[in-house]
N, C-alpha and C positions, 0 to 999 in steps of 0.2 A: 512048702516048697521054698528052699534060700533062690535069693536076688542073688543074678546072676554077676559077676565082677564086671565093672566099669572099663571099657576097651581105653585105650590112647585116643583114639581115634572120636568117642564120644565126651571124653574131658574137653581134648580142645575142641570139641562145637559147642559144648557147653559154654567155654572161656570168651570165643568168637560171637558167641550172641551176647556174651555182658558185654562186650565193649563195643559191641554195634549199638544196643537198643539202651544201656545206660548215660545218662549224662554225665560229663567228665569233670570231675572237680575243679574248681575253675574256671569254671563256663562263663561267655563274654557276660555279664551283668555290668553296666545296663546294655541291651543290647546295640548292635550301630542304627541310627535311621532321625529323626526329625523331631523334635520335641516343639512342641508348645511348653515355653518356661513362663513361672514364676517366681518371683526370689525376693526376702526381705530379710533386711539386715534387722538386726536387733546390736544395739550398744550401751551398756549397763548404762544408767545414771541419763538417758537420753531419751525422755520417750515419746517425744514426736518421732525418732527412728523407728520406731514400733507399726508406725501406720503406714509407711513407703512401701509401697508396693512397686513391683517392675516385670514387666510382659516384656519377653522376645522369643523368636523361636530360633533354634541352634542345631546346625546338623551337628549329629556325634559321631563318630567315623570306627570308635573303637578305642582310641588310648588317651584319649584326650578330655579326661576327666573335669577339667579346668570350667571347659565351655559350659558346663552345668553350675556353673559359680559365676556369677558376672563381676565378684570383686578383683577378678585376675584379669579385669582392664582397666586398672587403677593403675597409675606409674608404682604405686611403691608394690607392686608385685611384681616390676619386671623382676627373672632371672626366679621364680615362683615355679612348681610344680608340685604337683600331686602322685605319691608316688603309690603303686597299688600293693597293697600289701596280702595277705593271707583272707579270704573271706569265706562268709558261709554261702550256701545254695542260692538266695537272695539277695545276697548284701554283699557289697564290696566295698572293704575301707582298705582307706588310704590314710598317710602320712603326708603330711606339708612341710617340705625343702624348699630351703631362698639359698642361695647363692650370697646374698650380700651378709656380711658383720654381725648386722643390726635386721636382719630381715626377721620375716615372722616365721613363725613354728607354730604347729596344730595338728588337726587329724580331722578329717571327713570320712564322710560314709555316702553311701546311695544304696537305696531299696528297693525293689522289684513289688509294686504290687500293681493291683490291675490296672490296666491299660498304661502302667509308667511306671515313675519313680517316686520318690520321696527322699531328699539328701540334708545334709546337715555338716555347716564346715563351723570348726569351733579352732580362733584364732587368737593368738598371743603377738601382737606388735613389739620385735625386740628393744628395741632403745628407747621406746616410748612408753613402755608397760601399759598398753592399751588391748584391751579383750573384746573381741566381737564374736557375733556367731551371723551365719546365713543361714535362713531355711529356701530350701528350694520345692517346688512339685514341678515334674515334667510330664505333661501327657502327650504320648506318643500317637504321631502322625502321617505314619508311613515312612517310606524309604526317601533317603537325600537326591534328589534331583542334582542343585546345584546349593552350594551354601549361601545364607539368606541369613543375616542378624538386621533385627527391629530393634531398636529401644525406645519404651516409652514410658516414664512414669507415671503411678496414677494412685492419686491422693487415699 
């Protein structure tokens, strides 16, 4: 017995249920709410760098990528951003824009895995031809009450 033809009427509920129950590419990564951070710098040819560690927690709000990097509260980041580029289902990378001449250029990432993130900014110092990298882990702590930054280093 043939399959009877497919009405209008059942294509778009077929169409109205993918865009309800699928997620939209694009989707916020990381999402907004409260992190517990981590973050150590690594700088070639330094390796007591290696072993600095730094705890703060950071509300994330949604576009503000930065907060997940504590090196963009360093003066020579003002006029710094991260700019979000094309990512996959997990992962959102970004591009690093300075405003200044001499500013730095780079590319970060952040990763979705359980319970948080996992990011990585890999940096070029323009006038100074200096390379660093950040690693970050964020484990997420619920939703932002009111924004709350700690700093503490720890050997």
């Amino acid at each position: 017995m043939p399959n009877p033809p497919l009405s209008l009427f059942h294509i778009a509920l077929a169409m109205l249920i993918t865009l309800v129950f699928i997620e939209p590419v694009g989707a916020e990564v990381p999402p907004a709410g409260r992190y517990a951070l981590e973050s150590q710098m690594v700088l070639p040819h330094l390796d007591e760098m290696r072993r600095l560690s730094r705890h703060r927690t950071v509300c994330f709000e949604g576009q503000d990528a930065e907060k997940f990097f504590p090196v963009f509260l360093q003066p020579a980041f003002i006029g710094c951003e991260l700019r979000a580029e094309a990512g996959e289902a997990a992962v959102q990378h970004y591009v690093l824009l300075c405003d200044a001449v001499n500013g730095a250029s780079g590319h970060a990432h952040l990763k979705q895995r359980a319970g948080g993130l996992r990011g990585e900014l890999k940096a070029k110092m323009g006038g100074k031809n200096m390379t660093f990298s950040q690693f970050v882990t964020a484990i997420y702590s619920g939703p932002c009450d009111a924004p709350a930054l700690s700093d503490s280093p720890t050997p």
